[in-house]
N, C-alpha and C positions, 0 to 999 in steps of 0.2 A: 967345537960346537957343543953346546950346552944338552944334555938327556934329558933336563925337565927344565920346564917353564915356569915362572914366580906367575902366581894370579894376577890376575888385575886389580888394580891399584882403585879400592873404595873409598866414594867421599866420608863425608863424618858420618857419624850412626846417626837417626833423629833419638829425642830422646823419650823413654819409655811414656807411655800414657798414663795418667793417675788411676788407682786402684781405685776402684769403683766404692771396695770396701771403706777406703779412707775418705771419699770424697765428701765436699763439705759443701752445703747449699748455695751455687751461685759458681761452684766452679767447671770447667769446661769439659765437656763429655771428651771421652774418646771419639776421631772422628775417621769415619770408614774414608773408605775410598771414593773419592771427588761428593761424601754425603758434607752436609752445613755440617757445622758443631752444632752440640743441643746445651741448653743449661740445666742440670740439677735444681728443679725450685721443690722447697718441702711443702706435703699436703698442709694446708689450714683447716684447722673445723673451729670456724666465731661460732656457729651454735651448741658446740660443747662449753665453751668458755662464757656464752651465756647461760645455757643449763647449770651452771659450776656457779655462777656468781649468783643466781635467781635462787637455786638450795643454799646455798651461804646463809643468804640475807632472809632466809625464812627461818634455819638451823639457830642462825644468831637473836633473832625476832622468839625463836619458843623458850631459849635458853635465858633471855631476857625475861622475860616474862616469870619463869620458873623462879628466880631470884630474886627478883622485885613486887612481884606479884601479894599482897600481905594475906589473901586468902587462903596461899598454900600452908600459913600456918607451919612453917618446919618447927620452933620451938616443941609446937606440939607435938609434929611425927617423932622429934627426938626422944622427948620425955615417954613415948608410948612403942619407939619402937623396940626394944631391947625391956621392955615392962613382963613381970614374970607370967602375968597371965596370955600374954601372947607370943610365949617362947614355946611356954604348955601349948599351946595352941598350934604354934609351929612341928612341934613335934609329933601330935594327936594326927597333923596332914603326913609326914614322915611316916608314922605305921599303917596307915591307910593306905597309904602309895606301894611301901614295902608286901605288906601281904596278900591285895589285890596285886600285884604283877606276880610274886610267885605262884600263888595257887593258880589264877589266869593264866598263865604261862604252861604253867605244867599241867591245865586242863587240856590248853590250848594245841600243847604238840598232844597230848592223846589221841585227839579232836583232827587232829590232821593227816596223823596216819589211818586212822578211821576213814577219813575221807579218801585216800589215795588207795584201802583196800580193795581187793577183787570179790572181796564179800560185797554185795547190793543192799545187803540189810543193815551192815556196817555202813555203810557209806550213805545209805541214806538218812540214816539216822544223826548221823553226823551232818550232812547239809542241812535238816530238817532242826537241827539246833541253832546252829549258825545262824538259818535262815530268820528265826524267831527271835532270835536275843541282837541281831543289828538292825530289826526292824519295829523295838521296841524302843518307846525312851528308855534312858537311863533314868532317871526319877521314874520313872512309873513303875520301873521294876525293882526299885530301893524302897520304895511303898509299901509294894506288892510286900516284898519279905518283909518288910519291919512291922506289916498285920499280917503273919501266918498264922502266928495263933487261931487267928478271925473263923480260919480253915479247919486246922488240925491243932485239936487240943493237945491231942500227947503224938508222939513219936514212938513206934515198937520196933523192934528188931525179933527176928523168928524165921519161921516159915511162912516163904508166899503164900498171899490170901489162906491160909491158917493162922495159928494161934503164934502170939507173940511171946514173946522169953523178957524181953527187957522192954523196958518204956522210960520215958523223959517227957515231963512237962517241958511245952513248947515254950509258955510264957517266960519259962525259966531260964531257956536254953538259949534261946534266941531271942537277946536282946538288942538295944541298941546299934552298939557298936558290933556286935554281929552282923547283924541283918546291910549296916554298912559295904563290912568285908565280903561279904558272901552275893550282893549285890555288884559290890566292883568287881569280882573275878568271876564270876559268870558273867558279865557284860565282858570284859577282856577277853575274856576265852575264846570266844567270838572270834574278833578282830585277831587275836594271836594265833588263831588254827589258820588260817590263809594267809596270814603273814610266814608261817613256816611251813605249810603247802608251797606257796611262791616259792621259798627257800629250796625246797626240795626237787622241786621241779627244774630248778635251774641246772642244777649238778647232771653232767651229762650221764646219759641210760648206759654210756658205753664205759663209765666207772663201774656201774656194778655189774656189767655184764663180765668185765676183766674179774674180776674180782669173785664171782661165781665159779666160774670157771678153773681159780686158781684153791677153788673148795672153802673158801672164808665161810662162817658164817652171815646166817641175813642179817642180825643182830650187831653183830661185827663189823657186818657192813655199812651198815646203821651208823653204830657210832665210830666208827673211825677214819671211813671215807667219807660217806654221804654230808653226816651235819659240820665235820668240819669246815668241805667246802660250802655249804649252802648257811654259814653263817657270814659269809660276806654279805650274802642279800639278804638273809633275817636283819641282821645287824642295825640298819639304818631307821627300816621301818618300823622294825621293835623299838630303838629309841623314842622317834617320834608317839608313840604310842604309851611308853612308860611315862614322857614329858606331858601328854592329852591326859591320863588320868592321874598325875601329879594335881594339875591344875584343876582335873574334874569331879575332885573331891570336894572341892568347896558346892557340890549339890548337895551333901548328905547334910548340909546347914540344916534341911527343910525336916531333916530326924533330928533336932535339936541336940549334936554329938558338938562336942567344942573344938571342932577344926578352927584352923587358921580364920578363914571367913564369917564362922560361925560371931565366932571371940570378937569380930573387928565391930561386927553389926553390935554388939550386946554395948562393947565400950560406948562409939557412940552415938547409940541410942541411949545412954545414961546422962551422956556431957554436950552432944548435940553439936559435935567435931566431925562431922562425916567427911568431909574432903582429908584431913592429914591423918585420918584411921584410913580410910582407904589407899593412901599413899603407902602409909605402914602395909598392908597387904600386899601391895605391887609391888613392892622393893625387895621383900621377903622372896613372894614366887618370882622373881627375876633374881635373884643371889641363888635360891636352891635352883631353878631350869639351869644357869648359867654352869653349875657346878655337875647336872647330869648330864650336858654336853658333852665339858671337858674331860668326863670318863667318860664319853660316846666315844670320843676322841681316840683314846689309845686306848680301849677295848678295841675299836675296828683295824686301827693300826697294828695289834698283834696278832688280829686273825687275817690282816693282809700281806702277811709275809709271802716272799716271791709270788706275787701278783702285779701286776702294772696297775698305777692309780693313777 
Protein backbone atom coordinates (compact mmCIF):
# COMPACT_ATOMS: atom_id res chain seq x y z
CA UNK A 1 0.00 0.00 0.00
CA UNK A 2 1.23 3.07 -1.31
CA UNK A 3 2.14 6.37 1.80
CA UNK A 4 1.23 9.01 -0.53
CA UNK A 5 -1.19 9.66 -3.21
CA UNK A 6 -0.37 11.14 -6.91
CA UNK A 7 -2.82 14.30 -7.22
CA UNK A 8 -5.31 14.33 -9.42
CA UNK A 9 -4.95 14.25 -12.69
CA UNK A 10 -5.81 18.16 -14.31
CA UNK A 11 -7.30 18.80 -17.72
CA UNK A 12 -5.16 21.28 -19.91
CA UNK A 13 -4.40 24.83 -18.25
CA UNK A 14 -6.65 27.67 -20.33
CA UNK A 15 -4.44 29.86 -21.81
CA UNK A 16 -3.19 32.98 -20.12
CA UNK A 17 -5.39 36.35 -20.96
CA UNK A 18 -3.72 39.10 -22.91
CA UNK A 19 -1.88 41.81 -21.06
CA UNK A 20 -3.84 44.65 -20.86
CA UNK A 21 -0.65 46.48 -21.42
CA UNK A 22 -0.10 44.82 -24.78
CA UNK A 23 -3.68 44.90 -25.96
CA UNK A 24 -4.46 46.38 -29.33
CA UNK A 25 -8.03 48.06 -30.21
CA UNK A 26 -10.50 45.47 -30.97
CA UNK A 27 -9.02 42.82 -29.11
CA UNK A 28 -10.87 40.71 -26.44
CA UNK A 29 -10.82 41.71 -22.74
CA UNK A 30 -10.10 39.29 -20.15
CA UNK A 31 -13.15 37.77 -19.16
CA UNK A 32 -14.39 37.27 -15.34
CA UNK A 33 -16.24 34.63 -14.17
CA UNK A 34 -19.54 33.80 -16.30
CA UNK A 35 -19.14 38.23 -17.11
CA UNK A 36 -19.61 38.78 -21.41
CA UNK A 37 -16.14 39.55 -22.91
CA UNK A 38 -15.76 43.37 -23.53
CA UNK A 39 -13.74 44.93 -26.57
CA UNK A 40 -11.00 47.40 -26.36
CA UNK A 41 -12.37 50.41 -28.79
CA UNK A 42 -9.88 53.61 -28.59
CA UNK A 43 -11.27 57.15 -27.48
CA UNK A 44 -11.91 59.29 -30.87
CA UNK A 45 -11.96 63.04 -30.56
CA UNK A 46 -13.28 64.34 -34.69
CA UNK A 47 -13.37 67.72 -33.09
CA UNK A 48 -9.61 67.89 -32.36
CA UNK A 49 -8.86 66.75 -35.85
CA UNK A 50 -11.21 69.33 -36.95
CA UNK A 51 -9.69 72.03 -34.71
CA UNK A 52 -6.21 70.61 -36.18
CA UNK A 53 -7.18 70.82 -39.91
CA UNK A 54 -9.33 74.45 -39.34
CA UNK A 55 -5.55 76.11 -37.74
CA UNK A 56 -3.83 74.34 -40.63
CA UNK A 57 -5.82 75.88 -43.34
CA UNK A 58 -5.65 79.37 -41.52
CA UNK A 59 -1.58 78.84 -40.45
CA UNK A 60 -1.33 77.95 -44.38
CA UNK A 61 -3.88 80.97 -45.57
CA UNK A 62 -1.31 83.79 -43.42
CA UNK A 63 1.99 82.01 -44.49
CA UNK A 64 0.42 82.33 -47.96
CA UNK A 65 -0.25 85.52 -47.97
CA UNK A 66 3.16 86.44 -46.11
CA UNK A 67 4.92 85.26 -49.43
CA UNK A 68 2.91 86.33 -52.12
CA UNK A 69 1.45 89.29 -50.76
CA UNK A 70 3.83 92.26 -52.89
CA UNK A 71 2.90 94.79 -50.04
CA UNK A 72 5.03 93.14 -47.61
CA UNK A 73 7.76 94.57 -49.67
CA UNK A 74 10.69 91.94 -48.24
CA UNK A 75 13.27 93.44 -50.93
CA UNK A 76 12.86 96.26 -48.97
CA UNK A 77 12.99 94.80 -45.26
CA UNK A 78 16.24 93.11 -46.72
CA UNK A 79 17.94 96.09 -47.94
CA UNK A 80 17.04 98.10 -44.49
CA UNK A 81 17.25 95.24 -42.17
CA UNK A 82 21.04 94.69 -41.40
CA UNK A 83 21.29 98.78 -42.77
CA UNK A 84 23.98 100.60 -40.28
CA UNK A 85 21.58 103.09 -38.99
CA UNK A 86 19.31 100.44 -37.60
CA UNK A 87 21.96 98.14 -36.19
CA UNK A 88 22.96 101.71 -34.17
CA UNK A 89 19.60 101.62 -33.33
CA UNK A 90 19.36 98.13 -32.30
CA UNK A 91 21.97 98.70 -30.04
CA UNK A 92 20.89 102.27 -28.50
CA UNK A 93 17.54 99.67 -27.42
CA UNK A 94 20.36 97.17 -25.92
CA UNK A 95 21.68 99.86 -23.47
CA UNK A 96 18.50 101.00 -22.59
CA UNK A 97 17.37 97.66 -21.65
CA UNK A 98 20.86 96.96 -19.98
CA UNK A 99 20.92 99.86 -17.67
CA UNK A 100 17.25 100.12 -16.78
CA UNK A 101 17.08 96.40 -15.49
CA UNK A 102 20.40 96.86 -13.43
CA UNK A 103 19.83 100.03 -11.75
CA UNK A 104 15.75 98.84 -11.49
CA UNK A 105 16.87 95.85 -10.08
CA UNK A 106 19.14 96.76 -7.74
CA UNK A 107 16.68 99.65 -6.55
CA UNK A 108 14.20 97.20 -6.73
CA UNK A 109 15.62 94.47 -3.94
CA UNK A 110 16.54 97.73 -1.77
CA UNK A 111 12.92 98.48 -2.21
CA UNK A 112 11.87 95.21 -0.96
CA UNK A 113 13.64 94.64 1.94
CA UNK A 114 12.29 98.08 2.82
CA UNK A 115 9.14 96.72 2.49
CA UNK A 116 9.43 93.41 4.38
CA UNK A 117 11.21 95.66 7.41
CA UNK A 118 9.66 95.93 11.02
CA UNK A 119 10.68 99.55 10.62
CA UNK A 120 6.81 101.23 9.70
CA UNK A 121 8.69 104.23 8.25
CA UNK A 122 10.70 102.01 6.23
CA UNK A 123 8.24 100.15 4.86
CA UNK A 124 6.06 102.62 4.19
CA UNK A 125 8.09 104.57 2.48
CA UNK A 126 8.72 101.96 0.37
CA UNK A 127 5.06 101.03 -0.48
CA UNK A 128 4.31 104.69 -0.89
CA UNK A 129 7.03 104.49 -3.96
CA UNK A 130 5.81 101.44 -5.33
CA UNK A 131 2.53 102.65 -4.97
CA UNK A 132 3.35 105.98 -7.15
CA UNK A 133 5.60 104.90 -9.91
CA UNK A 134 2.96 101.70 -10.99
CA UNK A 135 0.36 104.08 -10.87
CA UNK A 136 1.84 106.35 -13.20
CA UNK A 137 2.38 105.98 -16.94
CA UNK A 138 5.54 105.27 -18.13
CA UNK A 139 5.70 108.23 -20.71
CA UNK A 140 4.61 110.59 -18.26
CA UNK A 141 7.34 109.91 -16.05
CA UNK A 142 10.00 109.75 -19.09
CA UNK A 143 8.64 113.46 -19.69
CA UNK A 144 8.51 114.25 -16.27
CA UNK A 145 12.53 113.70 -16.13
CA UNK A 146 13.43 114.72 -19.53
CA UNK A 147 11.93 118.49 -18.34
CA UNK A 148 13.63 118.57 -14.80
CA UNK A 149 15.42 121.32 -15.61
CA UNK A 150 11.88 122.99 -15.94
CA UNK A 151 12.01 122.42 -11.97
CA UNK A 152 15.39 122.55 -10.67
CA UNK A 153 18.08 124.55 -12.33
CA UNK A 154 21.13 123.19 -10.66
CA UNK A 155 21.53 120.33 -8.35
CA UNK A 156 23.60 120.84 -4.76
CA UNK A 157 25.06 118.31 -2.59
CA UNK A 158 25.89 119.74 1.30
CA UNK A 159 24.07 119.97 4.19
CA UNK A 160 20.29 119.47 4.53
CA UNK A 161 18.15 122.57 3.93
CA UNK A 162 21.68 124.42 4.49
CA UNK A 163 24.22 125.59 2.36
CA UNK A 164 25.54 123.46 -0.49
CA UNK A 165 29.31 122.29 -1.27
CA UNK A 166 28.93 121.24 -4.94
CA UNK A 167 26.29 121.99 -7.68
CA UNK A 168 25.54 120.70 -11.31
CA UNK A 169 23.76 122.30 -13.88
CA UNK A 170 20.62 120.25 -14.44
CA UNK A 171 20.31 121.11 -18.18
CA UNK A 172 23.76 119.56 -18.38
CA UNK A 173 23.55 116.78 -16.39
CA UNK A 174 20.53 115.31 -17.50
CA UNK A 175 20.06 114.87 -20.66
CA UNK A 176 18.42 112.99 -23.03
CA UNK A 177 19.45 109.64 -22.98
CA UNK A 178 19.64 110.18 -19.19
CA UNK A 179 16.43 111.13 -18.41
CA UNK A 180 15.69 107.79 -20.58
CA UNK A 181 17.67 105.52 -18.21
CA UNK A 182 16.75 107.03 -15.10
CA UNK A 183 12.97 106.86 -16.23
CA UNK A 184 13.13 103.18 -16.99
CA UNK A 185 14.60 102.12 -13.75
CA UNK A 186 12.61 104.04 -11.51
CA UNK A 187 9.62 102.62 -13.36
CA UNK A 188 11.29 98.96 -13.01
CA UNK A 189 12.12 99.39 -9.52
CA UNK A 190 8.57 99.38 -8.88
CA UNK A 191 7.53 96.24 -10.43
CA UNK A 192 11.11 94.45 -9.26
CA UNK A 193 10.57 95.22 -5.46
CA UNK A 194 7.47 92.87 -5.44
CA UNK A 195 8.76 90.73 -7.74
CA UNK A 196 11.46 89.80 -5.17
CA UNK A 197 9.22 90.54 -2.15
CA UNK A 198 7.18 87.57 -3.82
CA UNK A 199 10.57 85.82 -3.95
CA UNK A 200 11.31 86.21 -0.49
CA UNK A 201 8.35 85.49 0.89
CA UNK A 202 8.10 82.20 -0.63
CA UNK A 203 11.35 80.71 1.18
CA UNK A 204 10.01 79.07 4.04
CA UNK A 205 10.36 81.38 7.70
CA UNK A 206 11.51 77.91 9.01
CA UNK A 207 14.98 78.53 6.83
CA UNK A 208 15.88 81.25 8.64
CA UNK A 209 14.62 80.36 11.74
CA UNK A 210 17.24 77.24 11.45
CA UNK A 211 19.57 79.17 10.56
CA UNK A 212 19.36 81.78 13.39
CA UNK A 213 19.55 79.64 15.70
CA UNK A 214 22.70 77.88 14.38
CA UNK A 215 24.17 81.80 15.10
CA UNK A 216 24.53 82.75 11.04
CA UNK A 217 24.41 86.11 10.39
CA UNK A 218 21.09 87.94 9.11
CA UNK A 219 23.17 89.07 6.19
CA UNK A 220 24.34 85.66 5.67
CA UNK A 221 21.29 84.69 5.80
CA UNK A 222 20.23 86.90 3.30
CA UNK A 223 22.55 85.81 0.84
CA UNK A 224 23.11 82.47 1.06
CA UNK A 225 19.86 80.80 2.03
CA UNK A 226 17.14 83.21 1.49
CA UNK A 227 17.89 84.56 -2.30
CA UNK A 228 19.20 81.62 -3.39
CA UNK A 229 16.03 79.79 -2.87
CA UNK A 230 13.72 82.61 -3.73
CA UNK A 231 15.35 82.98 -6.95
CA UNK A 232 13.39 80.26 -8.42
CA UNK A 233 10.26 82.58 -8.08
CA UNK A 234 12.25 85.84 -8.87
CA UNK A 235 13.45 84.07 -11.83
CA UNK A 236 10.55 83.82 -14.10
CA UNK A 237 8.89 86.93 -13.30
CA UNK A 238 12.01 89.14 -13.54
CA UNK A 239 12.20 87.60 -17.08
CA UNK A 240 9.21 88.55 -18.11
CA UNK A 241 9.71 91.86 -16.86
CA UNK A 242 13.38 92.38 -18.48
CA UNK A 243 11.42 91.13 -21.81
CA UNK A 244 8.36 94.16 -21.04
CA UNK A 245 10.95 96.80 -20.85
CA UNK A 246 13.11 95.41 -23.75
CA UNK A 247 10.28 96.13 -25.76
CA UNK A 248 9.10 99.21 -23.73
CA UNK A 249 11.77 101.20 -24.87
CA UNK A 250 10.54 101.96 -27.89
CA UNK A 251 8.45 104.85 -25.72
CA UNK A 252 11.36 106.96 -25.24
CA UNK A 253 10.79 107.44 -29.33
CA UNK A 254 8.64 110.55 -27.98
CA UNK A 255 12.45 112.02 -26.43
CA UNK A 256 13.51 111.89 -29.85
CA UNK A 257 16.68 109.12 -28.57
CA UNK A 258 17.43 106.88 -31.84
CA UNK A 259 16.22 103.57 -30.32
CA UNK A 260 15.34 100.75 -32.48
CA UNK A 261 11.57 102.44 -33.22
CA UNK A 262 12.75 105.77 -32.98
CA UNK A 263 15.21 105.01 -36.29
CA UNK A 264 12.30 102.82 -38.04
CA UNK A 265 9.76 105.83 -38.04
CA UNK A 266 12.59 108.49 -39.23
CA UNK A 267 13.60 105.81 -42.32
CA UNK A 268 10.21 105.78 -43.33
CA UNK A 269 9.05 108.61 -43.04
CA UNK A 270 11.74 109.72 -45.48
CA UNK A 271 10.94 106.79 -48.18
CA UNK A 272 7.28 106.32 -47.25
CA UNK A 273 7.94 102.24 -46.70
CA UNK A 274 6.04 101.94 -43.50
CA UNK A 275 4.94 98.33 -43.66
CA UNK A 276 8.81 96.48 -44.40
CA UNK A 277 10.29 99.27 -41.88
CA UNK A 278 8.06 98.02 -39.56
CA UNK A 279 8.63 94.41 -40.24
CA UNK A 280 12.35 95.45 -39.79
CA UNK A 281 11.36 96.39 -36.12
CA UNK A 282 9.36 93.16 -35.49
CA UNK A 283 11.87 90.83 -36.70
CA UNK A 284 14.65 92.56 -34.62
CA UNK A 285 12.57 92.56 -31.20
CA UNK A 286 11.55 88.93 -31.87
CA UNK A 287 15.54 87.74 -32.66
CA UNK A 288 16.66 89.71 -29.43
CA UNK A 289 13.10 88.50 -26.92
CA UNK A 290 13.90 85.05 -28.61
CA UNK A 291 17.38 85.14 -27.44
CA UNK A 292 16.51 86.61 -23.72
CA UNK A 293 14.36 83.54 -23.27
CA UNK A 294 16.80 81.16 -24.20
CA UNK A 295 19.09 82.60 -21.37
CA UNK A 296 15.67 82.64 -19.17
CA UNK A 297 16.11 79.25 -20.09
CA UNK A 298 19.31 77.85 -18.35
CA UNK A 299 19.60 80.68 -15.95
CA UNK A 300 16.49 79.10 -14.27
CA UNK A 301 17.75 75.62 -14.93
CA UNK A 302 20.85 76.37 -12.92
CA UNK A 303 19.04 77.81 -10.07
CA UNK A 304 16.75 74.62 -10.19
CA UNK A 305 19.10 72.26 -9.34
CA UNK A 306 17.61 69.51 -6.89
CA UNK A 307 14.13 70.91 -7.19
CA UNK A 308 11.38 69.11 -8.97
CA UNK A 309 10.21 70.86 -12.29
Amino acid sequence: MSLATDPPTAGPLPPDPPDAATARPGDDAPAADGAPQLRIVRLRHPWRWVAVAATAVIVAQFAHGLITNPGWEWDVFARFFTAETVVKAVWVTLQLTFYGTAIGFALGILLAFMRLSRSRFLSGVAFTYIWAFRSIPLIVQLLFWFNLAYLYKELQFGIPFGPGFVSFDTMGLVGAMSAAVLGLALHQAAYAAEIVRAGVLSVDSGQTEAAAALGIPRLRQVRRIVLPQAMRSILPNAANEIISLFKGTSIVSVMAIGELFYQVQVVYGRNGRVVPLLMVATVWYILLTTALSVLQHYVERHYAKGAAR
